[in-house]
SELUM-796355 format. One record per residue: y, x, z of N, C-alpha, C, O in turn. Coordinates in steps of 0.05 Angstrom, whole numbers, plus 5000, padded with zeros to 4 digits. Example, Ala and Ser with C-alpha at 12.3 -4.5 7.8 and 13.67 -1.06 7.14 Angstrom:
2
488652645156491052465156493452645156493452855169495552575142497952735143500152585157502352685161
***
This chain:
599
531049955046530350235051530150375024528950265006531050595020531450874990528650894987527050855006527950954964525351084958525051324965522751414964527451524976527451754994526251715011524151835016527551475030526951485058524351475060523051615075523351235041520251215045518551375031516251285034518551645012517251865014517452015038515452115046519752045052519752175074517252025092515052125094517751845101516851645113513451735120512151805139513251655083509551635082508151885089506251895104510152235068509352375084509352505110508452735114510452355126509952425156507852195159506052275173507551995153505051875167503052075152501352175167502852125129500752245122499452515136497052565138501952685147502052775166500052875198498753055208501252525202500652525230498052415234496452445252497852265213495652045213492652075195490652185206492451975172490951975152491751895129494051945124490251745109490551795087493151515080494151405100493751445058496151235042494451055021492551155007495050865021493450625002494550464998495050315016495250414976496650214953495749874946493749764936497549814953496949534945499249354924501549304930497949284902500749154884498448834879496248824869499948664889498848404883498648284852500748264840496048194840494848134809495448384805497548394792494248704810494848894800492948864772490748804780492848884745490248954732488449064724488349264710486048874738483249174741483349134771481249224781485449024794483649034819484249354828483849404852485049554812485549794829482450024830480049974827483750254834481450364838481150604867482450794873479050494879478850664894479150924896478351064877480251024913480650964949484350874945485850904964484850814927487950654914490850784931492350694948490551084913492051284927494251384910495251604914494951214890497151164881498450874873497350654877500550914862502050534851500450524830500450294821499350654820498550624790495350514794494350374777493850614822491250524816491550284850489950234868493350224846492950064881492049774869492649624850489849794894488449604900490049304897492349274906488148994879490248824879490648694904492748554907488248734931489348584953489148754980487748954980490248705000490148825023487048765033485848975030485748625040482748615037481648885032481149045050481348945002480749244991481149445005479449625007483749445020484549755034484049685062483749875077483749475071482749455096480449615103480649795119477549535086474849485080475249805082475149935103475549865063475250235066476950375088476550615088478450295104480950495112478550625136476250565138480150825153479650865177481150845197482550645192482050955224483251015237485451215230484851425220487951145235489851285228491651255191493551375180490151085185491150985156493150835153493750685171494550855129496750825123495150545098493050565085496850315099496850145076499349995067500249775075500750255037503750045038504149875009503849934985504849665021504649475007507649424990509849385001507049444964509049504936510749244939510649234963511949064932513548824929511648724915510248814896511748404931510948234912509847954929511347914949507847764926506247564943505047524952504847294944502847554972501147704987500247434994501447315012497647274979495847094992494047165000492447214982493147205024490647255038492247275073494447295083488547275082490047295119488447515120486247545109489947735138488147995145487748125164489848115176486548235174485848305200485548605201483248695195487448785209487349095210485949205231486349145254484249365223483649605246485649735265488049735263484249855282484450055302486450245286485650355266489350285298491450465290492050545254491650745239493050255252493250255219495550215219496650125239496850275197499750205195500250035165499850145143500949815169502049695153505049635140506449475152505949735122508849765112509849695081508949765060511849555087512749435063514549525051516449605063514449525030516049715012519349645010521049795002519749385021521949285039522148975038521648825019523048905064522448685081523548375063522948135066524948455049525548135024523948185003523848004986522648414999521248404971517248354969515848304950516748415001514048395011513848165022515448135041512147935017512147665027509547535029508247475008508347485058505547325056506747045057508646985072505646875039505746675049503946465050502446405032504246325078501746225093499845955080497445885080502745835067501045565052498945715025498045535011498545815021495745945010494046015020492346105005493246015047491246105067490845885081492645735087487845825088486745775096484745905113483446095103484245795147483645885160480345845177479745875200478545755153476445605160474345765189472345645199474945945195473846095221475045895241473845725254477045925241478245835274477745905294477345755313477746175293477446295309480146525332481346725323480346455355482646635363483946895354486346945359481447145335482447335329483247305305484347495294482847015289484746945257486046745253486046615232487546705272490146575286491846675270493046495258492546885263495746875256494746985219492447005211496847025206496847135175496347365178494647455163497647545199496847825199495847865230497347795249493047985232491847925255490648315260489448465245491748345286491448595294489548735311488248605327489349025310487249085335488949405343490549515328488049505367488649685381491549815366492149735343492949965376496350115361495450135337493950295328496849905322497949845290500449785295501449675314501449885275504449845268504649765242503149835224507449505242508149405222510749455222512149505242511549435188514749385187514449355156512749415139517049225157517949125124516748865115516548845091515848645130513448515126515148195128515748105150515548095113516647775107514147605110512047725104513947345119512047275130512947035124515047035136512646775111513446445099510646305111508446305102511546205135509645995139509945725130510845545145509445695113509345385095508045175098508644945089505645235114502745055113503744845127506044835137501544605130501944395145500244445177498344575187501744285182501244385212497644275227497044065239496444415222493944295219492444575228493544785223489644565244488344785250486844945227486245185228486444755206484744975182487745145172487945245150489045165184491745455174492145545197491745405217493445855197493146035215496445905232498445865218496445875258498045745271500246015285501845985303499946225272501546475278502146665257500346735242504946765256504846965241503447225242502147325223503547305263502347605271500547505302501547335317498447605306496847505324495047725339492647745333496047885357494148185371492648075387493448165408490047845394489047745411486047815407485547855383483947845424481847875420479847655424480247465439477547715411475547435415475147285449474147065451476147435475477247405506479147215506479247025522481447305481484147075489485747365506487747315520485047615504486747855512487647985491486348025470490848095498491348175487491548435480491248605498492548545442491348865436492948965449494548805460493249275455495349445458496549615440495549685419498849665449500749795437501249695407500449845389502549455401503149385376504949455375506149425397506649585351509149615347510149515318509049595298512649305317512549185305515949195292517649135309516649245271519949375261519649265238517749265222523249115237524148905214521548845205519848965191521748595217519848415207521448115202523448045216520547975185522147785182520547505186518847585170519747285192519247045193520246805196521546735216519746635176520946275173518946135167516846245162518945915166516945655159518445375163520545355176517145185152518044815151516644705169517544495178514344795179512244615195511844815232512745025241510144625242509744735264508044915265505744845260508445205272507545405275509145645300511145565312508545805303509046015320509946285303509546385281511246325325511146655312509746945320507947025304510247075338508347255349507647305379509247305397504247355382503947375396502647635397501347755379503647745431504248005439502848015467501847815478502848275478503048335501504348675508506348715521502948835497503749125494504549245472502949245454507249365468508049505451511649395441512949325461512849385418515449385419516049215397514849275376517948965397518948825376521648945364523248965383522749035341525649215342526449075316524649025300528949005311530248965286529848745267530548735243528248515285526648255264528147975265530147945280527147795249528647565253526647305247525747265224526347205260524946915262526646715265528646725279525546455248527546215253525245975248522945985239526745795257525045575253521045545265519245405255521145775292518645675301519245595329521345615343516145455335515945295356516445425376518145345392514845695382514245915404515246225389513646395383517346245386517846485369516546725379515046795362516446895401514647065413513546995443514946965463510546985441509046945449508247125474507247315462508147185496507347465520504747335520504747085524502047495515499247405524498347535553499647635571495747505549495347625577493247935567491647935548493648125580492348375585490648435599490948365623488048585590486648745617487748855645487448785668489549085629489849255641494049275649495649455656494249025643497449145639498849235620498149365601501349125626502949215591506049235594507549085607506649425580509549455571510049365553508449425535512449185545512748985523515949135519516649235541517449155504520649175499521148985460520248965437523148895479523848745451527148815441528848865457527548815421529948965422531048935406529548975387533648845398534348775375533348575352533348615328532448335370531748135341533547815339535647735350532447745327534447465325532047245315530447255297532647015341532446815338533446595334534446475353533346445304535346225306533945945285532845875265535045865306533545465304530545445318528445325310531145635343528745685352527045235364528345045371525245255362524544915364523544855390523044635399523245035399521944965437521945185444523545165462521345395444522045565468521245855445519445895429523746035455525046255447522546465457521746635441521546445482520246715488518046425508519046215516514946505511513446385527511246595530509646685513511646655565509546755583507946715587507946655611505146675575502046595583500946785596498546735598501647045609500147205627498547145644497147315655498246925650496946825672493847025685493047075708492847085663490547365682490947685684489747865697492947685668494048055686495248085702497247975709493548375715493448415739496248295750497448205730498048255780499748175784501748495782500848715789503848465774506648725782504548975769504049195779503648885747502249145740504049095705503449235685505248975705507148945674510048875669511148735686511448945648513848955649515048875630514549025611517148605622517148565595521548615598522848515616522548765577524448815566526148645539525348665516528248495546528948355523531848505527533248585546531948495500535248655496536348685473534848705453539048695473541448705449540448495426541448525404538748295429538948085419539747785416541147715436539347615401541047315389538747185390536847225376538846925418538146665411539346415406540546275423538746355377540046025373538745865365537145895346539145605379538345335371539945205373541645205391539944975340543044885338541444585334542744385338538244545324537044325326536644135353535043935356538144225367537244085399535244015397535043775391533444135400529644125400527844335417525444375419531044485430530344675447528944615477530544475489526944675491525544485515526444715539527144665562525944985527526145245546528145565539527945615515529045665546529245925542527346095537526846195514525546165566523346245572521346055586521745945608518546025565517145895580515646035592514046165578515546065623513446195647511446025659511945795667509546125659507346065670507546175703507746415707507345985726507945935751505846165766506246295786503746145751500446405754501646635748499846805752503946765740504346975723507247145739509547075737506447355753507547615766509547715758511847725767508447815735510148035721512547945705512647835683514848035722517348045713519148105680518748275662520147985682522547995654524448055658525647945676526148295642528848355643530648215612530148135589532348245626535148095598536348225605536948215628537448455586539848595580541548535557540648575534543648455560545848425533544748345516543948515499544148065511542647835494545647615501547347595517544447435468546547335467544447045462542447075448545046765475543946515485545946295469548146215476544746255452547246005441545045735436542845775427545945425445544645265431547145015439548945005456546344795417547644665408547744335414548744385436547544105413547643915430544443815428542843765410544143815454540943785457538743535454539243355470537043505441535843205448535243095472535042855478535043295484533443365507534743205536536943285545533843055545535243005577536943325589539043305601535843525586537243725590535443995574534043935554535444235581535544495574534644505601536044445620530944635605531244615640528644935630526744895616529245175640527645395638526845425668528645455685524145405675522445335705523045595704523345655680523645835723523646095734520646045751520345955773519146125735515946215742516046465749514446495767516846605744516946945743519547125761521947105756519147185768521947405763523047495744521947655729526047395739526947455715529647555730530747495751530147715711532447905722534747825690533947805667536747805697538547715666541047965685541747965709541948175657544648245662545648285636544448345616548048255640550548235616549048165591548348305572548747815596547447655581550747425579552547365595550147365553551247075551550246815538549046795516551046545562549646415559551146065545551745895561551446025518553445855509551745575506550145575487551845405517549845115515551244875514552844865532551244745504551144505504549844285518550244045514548044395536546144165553547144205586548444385597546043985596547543965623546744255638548644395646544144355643543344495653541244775634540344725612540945015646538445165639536645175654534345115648537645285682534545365697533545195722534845025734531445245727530645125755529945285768528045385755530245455795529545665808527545625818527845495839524245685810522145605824521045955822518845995814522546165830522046355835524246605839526346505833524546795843526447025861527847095825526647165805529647045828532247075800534447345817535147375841534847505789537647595794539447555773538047575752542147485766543447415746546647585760548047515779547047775744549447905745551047925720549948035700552747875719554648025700555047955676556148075658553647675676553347395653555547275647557447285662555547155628557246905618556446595612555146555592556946425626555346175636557945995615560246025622557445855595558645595587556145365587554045395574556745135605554044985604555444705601557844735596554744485601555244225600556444105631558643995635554444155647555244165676554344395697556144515710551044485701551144615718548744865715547144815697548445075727547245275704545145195720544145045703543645175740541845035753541344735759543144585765538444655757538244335762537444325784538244155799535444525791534644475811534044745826532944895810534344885854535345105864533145045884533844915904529845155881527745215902527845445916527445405940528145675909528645935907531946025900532746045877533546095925536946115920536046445901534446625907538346415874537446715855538946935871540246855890538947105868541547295871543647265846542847295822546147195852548447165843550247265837552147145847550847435825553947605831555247655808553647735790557447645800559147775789558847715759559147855740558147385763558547195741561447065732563547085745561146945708563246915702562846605692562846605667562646445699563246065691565845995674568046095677564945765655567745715639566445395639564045345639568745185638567744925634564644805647563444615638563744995674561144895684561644865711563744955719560044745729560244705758559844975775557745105770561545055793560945275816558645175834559545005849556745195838554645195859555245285881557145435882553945225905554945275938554345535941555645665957551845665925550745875927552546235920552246455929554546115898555646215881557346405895559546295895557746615907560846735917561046775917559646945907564946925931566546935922566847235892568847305880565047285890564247435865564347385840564347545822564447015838562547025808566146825809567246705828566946855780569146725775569046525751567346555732571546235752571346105732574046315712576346385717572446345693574246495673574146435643571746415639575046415626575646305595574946625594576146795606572546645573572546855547573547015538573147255543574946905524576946995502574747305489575247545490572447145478570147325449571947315429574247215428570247475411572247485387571647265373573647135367568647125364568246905363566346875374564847045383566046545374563146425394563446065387565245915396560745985363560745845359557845715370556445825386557345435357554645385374553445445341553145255325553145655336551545765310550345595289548345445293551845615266550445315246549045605228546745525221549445825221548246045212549146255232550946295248546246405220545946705233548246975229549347095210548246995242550647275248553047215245554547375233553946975255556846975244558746945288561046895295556546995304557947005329558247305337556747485332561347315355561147575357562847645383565247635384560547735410561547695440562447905444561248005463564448075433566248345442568448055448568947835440569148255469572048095487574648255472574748485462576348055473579248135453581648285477581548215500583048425471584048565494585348405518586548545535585348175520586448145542584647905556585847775573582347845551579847735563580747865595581648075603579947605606579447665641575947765642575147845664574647765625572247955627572148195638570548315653574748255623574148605619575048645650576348505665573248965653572449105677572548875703573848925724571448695699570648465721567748395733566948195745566048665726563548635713563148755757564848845772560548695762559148915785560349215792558649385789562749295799563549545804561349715814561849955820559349645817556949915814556049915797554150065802555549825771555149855741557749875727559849755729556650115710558850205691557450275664555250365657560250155650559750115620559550335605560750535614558450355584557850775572560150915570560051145563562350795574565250955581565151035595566051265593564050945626565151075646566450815666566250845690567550625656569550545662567750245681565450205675569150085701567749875710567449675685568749595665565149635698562849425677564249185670565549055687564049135647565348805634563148595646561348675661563448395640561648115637561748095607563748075592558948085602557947975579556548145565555548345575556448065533554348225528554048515515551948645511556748575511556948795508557349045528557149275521557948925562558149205580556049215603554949015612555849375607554149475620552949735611553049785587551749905627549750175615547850135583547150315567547449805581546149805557547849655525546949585503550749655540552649555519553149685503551749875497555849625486557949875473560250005470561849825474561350175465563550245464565350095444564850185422566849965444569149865417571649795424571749665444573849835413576649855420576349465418574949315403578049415438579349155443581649075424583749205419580848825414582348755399583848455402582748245409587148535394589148365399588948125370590048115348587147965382587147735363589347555365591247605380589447335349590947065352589546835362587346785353590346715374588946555398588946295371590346255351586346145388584345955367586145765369587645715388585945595338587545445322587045115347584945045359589444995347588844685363586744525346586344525321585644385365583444285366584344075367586544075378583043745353582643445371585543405357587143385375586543385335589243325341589342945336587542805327590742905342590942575341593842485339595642605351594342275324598242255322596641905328594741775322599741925347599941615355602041475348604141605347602141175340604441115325605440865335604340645333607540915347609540705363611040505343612540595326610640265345612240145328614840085336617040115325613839945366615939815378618040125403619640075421617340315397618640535417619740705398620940905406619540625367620040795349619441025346621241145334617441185352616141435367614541525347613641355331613841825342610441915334609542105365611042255376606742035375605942245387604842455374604042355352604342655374601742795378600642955392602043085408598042985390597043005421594943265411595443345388593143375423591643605424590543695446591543605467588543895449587444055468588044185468589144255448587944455501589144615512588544845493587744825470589145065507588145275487588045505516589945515532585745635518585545745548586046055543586046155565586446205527586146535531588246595549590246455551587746805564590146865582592346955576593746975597593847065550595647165540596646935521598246985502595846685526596846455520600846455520602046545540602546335494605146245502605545945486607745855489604245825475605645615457604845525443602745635436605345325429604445145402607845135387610045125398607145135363609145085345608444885320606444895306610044755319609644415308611444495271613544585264608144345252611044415228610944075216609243925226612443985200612043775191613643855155614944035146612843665148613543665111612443335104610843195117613643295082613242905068611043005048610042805036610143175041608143355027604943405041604443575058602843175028600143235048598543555044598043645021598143675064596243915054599244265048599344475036600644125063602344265060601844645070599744705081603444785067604145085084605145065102607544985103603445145125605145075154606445385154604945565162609145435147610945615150612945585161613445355168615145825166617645815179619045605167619745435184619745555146620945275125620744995141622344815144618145025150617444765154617444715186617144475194617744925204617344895229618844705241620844695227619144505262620544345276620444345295621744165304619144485314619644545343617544755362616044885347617244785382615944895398616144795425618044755441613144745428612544725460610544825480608644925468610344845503609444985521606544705521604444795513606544395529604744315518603344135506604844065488600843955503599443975486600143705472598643585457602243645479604343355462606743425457607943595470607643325441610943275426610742975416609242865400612942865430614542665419616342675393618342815393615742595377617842585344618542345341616942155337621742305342622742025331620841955298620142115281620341635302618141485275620441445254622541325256618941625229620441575208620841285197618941135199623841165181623840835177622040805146621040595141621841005127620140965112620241205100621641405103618241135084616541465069614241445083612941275094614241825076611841965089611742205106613442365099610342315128610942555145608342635151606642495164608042865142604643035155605543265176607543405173604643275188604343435221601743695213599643675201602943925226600244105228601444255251603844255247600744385275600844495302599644785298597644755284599845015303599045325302599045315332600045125345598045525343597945665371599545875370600445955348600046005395601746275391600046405422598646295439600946685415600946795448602846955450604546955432602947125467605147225477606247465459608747495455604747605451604547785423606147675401607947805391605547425394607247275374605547195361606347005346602247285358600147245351600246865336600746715354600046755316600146495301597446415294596846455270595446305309593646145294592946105273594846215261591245995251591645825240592245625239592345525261592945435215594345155228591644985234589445005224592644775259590444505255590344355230591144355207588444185250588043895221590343735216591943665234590643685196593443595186592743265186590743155177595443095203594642865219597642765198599142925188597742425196600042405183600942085180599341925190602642025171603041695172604741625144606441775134604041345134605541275111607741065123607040995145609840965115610540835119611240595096612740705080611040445091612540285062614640095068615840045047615340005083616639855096617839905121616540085132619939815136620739825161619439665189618939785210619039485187616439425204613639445199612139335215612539585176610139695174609039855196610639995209607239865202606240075217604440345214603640515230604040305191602840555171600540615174598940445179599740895171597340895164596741155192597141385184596241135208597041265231593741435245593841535268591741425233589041415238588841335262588041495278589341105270588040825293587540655275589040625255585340525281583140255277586140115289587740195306585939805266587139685277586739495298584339505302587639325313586739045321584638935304584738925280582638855321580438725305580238435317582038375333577538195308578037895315576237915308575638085291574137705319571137475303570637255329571137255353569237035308568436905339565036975325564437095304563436835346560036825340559636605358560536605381558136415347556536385322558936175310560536025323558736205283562136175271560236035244559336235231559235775231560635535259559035425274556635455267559335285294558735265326558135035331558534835317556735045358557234605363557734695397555934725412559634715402562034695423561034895443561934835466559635105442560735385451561135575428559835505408562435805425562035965407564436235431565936195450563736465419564536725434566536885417565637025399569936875425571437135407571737235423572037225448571437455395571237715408573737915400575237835382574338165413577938215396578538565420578338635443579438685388578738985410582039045405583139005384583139135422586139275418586639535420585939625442587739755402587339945402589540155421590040375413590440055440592640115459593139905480592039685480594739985494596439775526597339495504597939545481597439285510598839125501598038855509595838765514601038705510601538485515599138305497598938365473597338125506595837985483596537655495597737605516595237425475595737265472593737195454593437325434591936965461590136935445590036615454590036525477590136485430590536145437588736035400588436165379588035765406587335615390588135345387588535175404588435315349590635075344588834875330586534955325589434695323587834585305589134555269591334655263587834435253589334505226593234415221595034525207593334215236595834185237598734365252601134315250597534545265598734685279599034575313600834585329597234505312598834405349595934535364593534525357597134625383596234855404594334745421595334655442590834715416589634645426589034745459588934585477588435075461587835275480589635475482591035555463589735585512590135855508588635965524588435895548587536145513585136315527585336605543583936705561587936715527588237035533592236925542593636775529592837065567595736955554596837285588597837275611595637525570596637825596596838045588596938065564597138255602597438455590594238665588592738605607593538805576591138865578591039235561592239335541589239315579588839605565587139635541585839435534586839815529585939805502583239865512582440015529581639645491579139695497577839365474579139235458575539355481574439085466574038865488573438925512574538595477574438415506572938085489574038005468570937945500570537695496571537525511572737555532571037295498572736995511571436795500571136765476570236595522567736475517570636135506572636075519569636005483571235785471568735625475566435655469570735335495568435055498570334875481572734805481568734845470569534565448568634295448568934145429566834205482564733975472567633685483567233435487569033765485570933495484573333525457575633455461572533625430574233615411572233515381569833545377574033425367572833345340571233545326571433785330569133415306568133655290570433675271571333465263571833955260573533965235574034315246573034435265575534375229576734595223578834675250580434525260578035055263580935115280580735315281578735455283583635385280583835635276585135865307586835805324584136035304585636215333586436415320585436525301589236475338590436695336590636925358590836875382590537165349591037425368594437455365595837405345595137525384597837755384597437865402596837785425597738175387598238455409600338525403600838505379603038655425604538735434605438915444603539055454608339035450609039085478607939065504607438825511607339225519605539165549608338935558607638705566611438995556613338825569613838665541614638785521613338395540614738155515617338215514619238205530616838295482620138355463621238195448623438235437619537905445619637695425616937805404614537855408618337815382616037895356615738285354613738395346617638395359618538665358615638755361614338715382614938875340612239125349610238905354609038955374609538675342607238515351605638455330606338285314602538625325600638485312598938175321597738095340599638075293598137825290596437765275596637795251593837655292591137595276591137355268593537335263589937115261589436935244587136855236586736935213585336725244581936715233581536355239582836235256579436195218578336045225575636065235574236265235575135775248572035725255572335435259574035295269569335375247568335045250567134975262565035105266567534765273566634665304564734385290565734175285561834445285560434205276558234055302556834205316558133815306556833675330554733445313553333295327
***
C-alpha cells in the first residue's frame, strides 16, 4: 500500500472514528504520549491499547511486534503493510490460559484489522497462544462484527488460525495451520462472509463449525472466490461441522485442491447444510463427503480418486455437475456429466498461486452450467469456478493441449522393435501426437527431427543395430496447437545382440538361505512375457533339476530347491528368459548364480 493511500486512509478513519496512535517497535524513550506521531510512537502496542478509547485508530510502523494483545471495543488495528508488520508468536508466552488470550491478537466488539503478518513459531504447548487472531469471550462466545483484510499467517508447529463468528475475512493467506478458520458460536447470531483468501498446506481442516449453541437458522456463513490447498496429505476434512449446528454454509466459486492423502480417505461429515456452487473440487483421495445432512451441489467440478461420496444418509441435491476420472453415483442425473476440463492449469499445488480454473475455449464446461443461472455476461452458466452470477468475465483462450505424460520405451530384442507407449491426452479439440527422434540426448524436438504422427498413444519403431536413439512425443490439437515435448526416453546399443539400456530392470536371480542344508528358495523376477527355464547343475556341468521349464508373464516368481538326497559341494542354477514361442538362443537372457548345499 502508497503512503498516499494510507494518509488517505488514516484521515478518514480519523474522520469517522477517533483519534491515530503510533507504534514503532524498540522505539527510543518508549514514545510519548498520547503517540500521535512516527516520531513520538509508542515502543509497544500495550501503550496504545491502555490509553485508546472507542473508535481509535493504532497503526503500526514496520517492524517485530513481541507481545500478545487484546483490543478494545471498535479499535482498528493497521499495518503499515502486511510483509513489513510481523508478530511473532515464539516470543509470547501465554501464562493466563485463558479463552480470551488464546490467540496473538485477541479481540472485542467491531475491530478491524488489516496489514497484519502473524509467524506462529512456538511449540505446540498451552503456555503459547494456540491462535492467531482469537474474538471469543470469557463464555467461549463469540465477538461481533470483526472485520479482518490482508492479513497474512504461517507457522512450523501446531496451532490454528482464526477464530470467528460475525463479520468478514477478505484478501488473506494462511498456510500451514491445523484449523485455518475457525466458525464459533454466538448469542445472538451471525453473518460471517469470507472472501477472497487462500489456504494452502492447510493440516486438518480448512474451515471448522463449532456453532453448536446459536440460535438454530438464525446465521449465515459465506465462502467465496477463494483457494484451498493441501498437498501434505494431512488433510482429515474440508469443513469440519458439528452435527448440533443449524446454520448453513454457502460455497461460491472456490477452488479445492489436495494432494495424495495419508488418510484412508478425505471424508467431510455434512453436519450442516452446505450449499457448494461453481466450486471446484481436485483430490487425490478416494472420497470427500458423507451426506449426514440436506446438501446442494450445482455447477461444480468433481476430480476424485473414486467417488465424491462415501457414504449417502441424506440423497444431496445434484445437478448440473461435471465428473472427470470419478464414479457416477445412482443418485446423479441425467444432468451432471463425465467431462475433461480442459482449465488453463490445474495442478495438485506444490506452491501458491500458480493454479488457474478459467476454461480454455473449447472446454465442454463452457455454458453447461444450470440454464437458470447465468454468468455476468448474460450468457448460460459455465461449471466451475469462474461462472456463475459470482464469477468472471474473461475471453477464452485457445491453448495447446498438455504435454504426454508416463512415457515408457520398450525394447524388443528378439522382434527387433522399439515401443513407446504414453497416456491419453483428453481435451476435446484433441488431433495427435507427433514423435521426434535424434542419436543426440536432450535434443530439440523440431520439424528436423520429426518421424511420424499418430492418432494413438503407441508407435512401433524398427530397433536400431547399434548406436544411439532418443525419443520425445509433443501433443497437437486440431488448431495445430504443439505441446511441449515429453520426457525424453532412449536406448544405447553397443553391440548387435546387446539389448541396451532401455529403462527396464533387468532379469533378476537369488536363492535364500544361500548356503543351505537341503531346502533353500530361488527366487527370479522377469521383466516381460517370456519363455523361462530354470534348472540346476552341479560343478561339472551335468543337469541335476529342472525346476521352471514354461512360459510365464512378467512378474517375480519363487521355486522351492530340495537337496536332501544330493552331496554337500558346490551348484550352480541357471535362468533363461526368452521368446514367449522358443527361437533357440535368439533374444534369450541368461542368469548364472551359485549356492552351497552344506549337511
Amino acid at each position: 500500500m502508497s503512503k498516499r493511500v494510507l494518509i488517505i486512509l488514516l484521515l478518514f478513519i480519523v474522520n469517522m472514528h477517533g483519534r491515530v496512535m503510533f507504534v514503532k517497535p524498540n522505539n527510543p524513550g518508549g514514545g510519548v504520549p498520547p503517540y500521535a506521531t512516527r516520531e513520538t510512537a509508542a515502543d509497544s502496542v500495550s501503550k496504545c491499547i491502555n490509553i485508546s478509547e472507542r473508535g481509535d485508530t493504532i497503526f503500526l510502523l514496520n517492524g517485530v511486534y513481541k507481545e500478545q494483545i487484546r483490543l478494545k471495543p471498535r479499535t482498528c488495528l493497521i499495518g503499515e503493510s502486511r510483509d513489513g508488520v510481523s508478530f511473532q508468536s515464539y516470543y509470547i508466552l501465554n501464562p493466563r490460559r485463558e479463552q480470551i488470550w488464546a490467540g496473538v491478537i485477541n479481540v472485542s466488539d467491531s475491530c478491524y484489522i488489516k496489514n497484519i503478518y502473524i509467524h506462529m513459531g512456538h511449540p505446540a504447548t498451552t503456555e503459547y497462544p494456540n491462535y492467531a487472531i482469537m474474538s471469543r469471550d470469557s463464555d467461549f462466545y463469540c465477538i461481533n462484527n470483526l472485520i479482518i483484510d490482508s492479513v497474512k499467517i504461517d507457522g512450523v508447529q501446531t496451532w490454528n488460525g482464526i477464530w470467528i463468528a460475525d463479520g468478514k475475512i477478505s484478501n488473506s493467506f494462511i498456510t500451514r495451520a491445523e484449523m485455518s478458520v475457525v466458525i464459533g458460536n454466538s448469542r445472538t447470531g451471525y453473518t460471517l462472509d469470507i472472501d477472497n483468501i487462500e489456504v494452502f498446506q492447510g493440516r486438518r481442516y480448512f474451515i471448522s463449525c463449532y456453532s453448536t449453541r446459536t440460535p438454530p437458522n438464525s446465521s449465515i456463513v459465506t465462502v467465496k472466490n477463494s483457494v484451498f490447498s493441501d498437498t501434505h496429505g494431512s488433510l482429515s476434512e474440508i469443513i469440519l461441522t458439528a452435527l448440533s449446528s443449524y446454520n448453513p454454509v454457502y460455497f461460491y466459486n472456490n477452488i479445492f485442491i489436495g494432494g495424495i492423502t495419508n488418510h484412508d480417505d478425505l471424508n467431510t461429515t455434512i453436519g450442516v447444510p452446505l450449499y457448494f456452487y461453481n466450486n471446484v473440487f481436485y483430490f487425490d483421495s478416494p472420497y470427500i463427503f458423507d451426506a449426514r445432512a440436506a446438501s446442494v451441489f450445482v455447477n461444480n467440478f468433481f476430480r476424485v480418486r473414486k467417488s465424491v461420496f462415501r457414504n449417502v444418509y441424506v440423497t444431496p441435491e445434484f445437478r448440473y455437475n461435471a465428473i472427470w476420472n470419478t464414479e457416477k453415483q445412482s443418485f446423479m442425473d441425467s444432468t451432471n456429466k463425465v467431462m475433461y476440463h480442459q482449465f488453463n492449469s490445474i495442478v495438485f499445488a506444490l506452491e501458491p498461486g500458480i493454479t488457474d480454473t478459467r476454461l480454455q475455449k473449447y472446454s465442454p464446461l463452457i455454458n453447461s452450467g444450470d440454464p437458470s443461472i447465468l454468468d455476468v455476461d448474460g450468457s448460460r452458466s459455465d461449471i466451475g469456478s469462474y461462472g456463475g452470477p459470482g464469477g468472471s468475465s474473461y475471453e477464452y483462450e485457445d491453448l495447446a493441449p498438455l504435454k504426454p505424460e508416463g512415457m515408457v520405451l520398450e525394447n524388443s530384442t528378439y522382434l527387433r522393435e522399439i515401443k513407446l507407449k504414453w497416456n491419453r491426452n483428453y481435451e476435446s479439440d484433441f488431433e495427435g501426437y507427433k514423435i521426434y527422434s535424434d542419436s543426440v540426448s536432450n535434443f530439440t524436438a523440431d520439424e528436423s527431427k520429426e518421424i511420424g504422427i499418430t492418432a494413438d498413444t503407441s508407435v512401433v519403431i524398427p530397433r536400431i543395430r547399434r548406436g544411439k536413439a532418443y525419443y520425445q512425443v509433443k501433443s497437437m490439437d486440431s488448431q495445430k496447437n504443439l505441446s511441449s515435448a515429453s520426457k525424453e526416453v532412449g536406448i544405447v546399443i553397443t553391440s548387435v545382440e546387446e539389448e541396451g539400456k532401455d529403462g527396464e530392470s533387468p532379469p533378476e536371480m537369488d536363492s535364500y538361505p544361500n548356503p543351505f542344508n537341503e531346502n533353500t528358495v530361488i527366487s527370479y523376477r522377469i521383466n516381460r512375457n517370456a519363455f523361462v527355464t530354470l534348472k540346476v547343475y552341479d560343478t561339472l556341468g551335468n543337469e541335476i533339476a529342472t525346476l521352471v521349464n514354461e512360459t510365464k508373464p512378467a512378474g517375480s516368481y519363487s521355486v522351492n530347491f530340495n537337496a536332501s538326497n544330493l552331496p554337500s559341494g558346490v551348484y550352480l542354477y541357471e535362468l533363461r528368459a526368452g521368446p514367449s514361442i522358443p527361437q533357440g538362443d535368439s533374444g534369450t537372457v541368461r542368469l548364472v548364480k551359485k549356492m552351497s548345499l552344506i549337511k
